[in-house]
N, C-alpha and C positions, 0 to 999 in steps of 0.2 A: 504494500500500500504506500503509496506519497505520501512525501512531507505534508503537515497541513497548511495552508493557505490564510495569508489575513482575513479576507472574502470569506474562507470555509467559519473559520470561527466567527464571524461575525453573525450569518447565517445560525448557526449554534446556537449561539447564546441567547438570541431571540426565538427557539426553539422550544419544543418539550424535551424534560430528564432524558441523556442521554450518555454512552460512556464511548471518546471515540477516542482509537489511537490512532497514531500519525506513521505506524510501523515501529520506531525507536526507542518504547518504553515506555512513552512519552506518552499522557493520556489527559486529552479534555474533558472537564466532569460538567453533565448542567444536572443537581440535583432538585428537586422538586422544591425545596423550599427555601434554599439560600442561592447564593450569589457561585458563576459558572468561576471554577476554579480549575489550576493546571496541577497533576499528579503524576509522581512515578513510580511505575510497575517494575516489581522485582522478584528474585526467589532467595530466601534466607532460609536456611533445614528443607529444603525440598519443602517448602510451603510459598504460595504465591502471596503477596503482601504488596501494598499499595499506602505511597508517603504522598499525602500531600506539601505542594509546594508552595503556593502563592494564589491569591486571588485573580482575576482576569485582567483587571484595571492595574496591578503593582508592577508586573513585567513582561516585556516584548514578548513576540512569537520567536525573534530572531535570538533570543538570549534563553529562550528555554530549549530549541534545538542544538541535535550537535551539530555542529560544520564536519 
């Protein structure tokens, strides 16, 4: 799957609850009742676990991707 896109998250966030990654771990969250925020996916003990990072407004699309 592609990077995601300014366009795609803006789309998003005006959306219904949704979990989308970008391929990289990297995962947009729109939960149902707060504010769409950026998380990342990982495995620690062979268990799948998910760190939030920031809210959508705090920092860029170009600063949570890798290069």
């Amino acid at each position: 799957m592609p990077n995601l896109t300014v366009k795609q998250v803006n789309m998003l966030t005006k959306g219904q609850h949704s979990k989308t990654s970008d391929g990289n771990c990297l995962l947009f969250v729109v939960p149902t009742r707060s504010e769409p925020d950026w998380s990342l996916g990982y495995t620690s003990n062979e268990k799948r676990r998910k760190k939030s990072q920031s809210k959508v407004g705090q920092l860029e699309l170009g600063i949570m991707q890798p290069k």
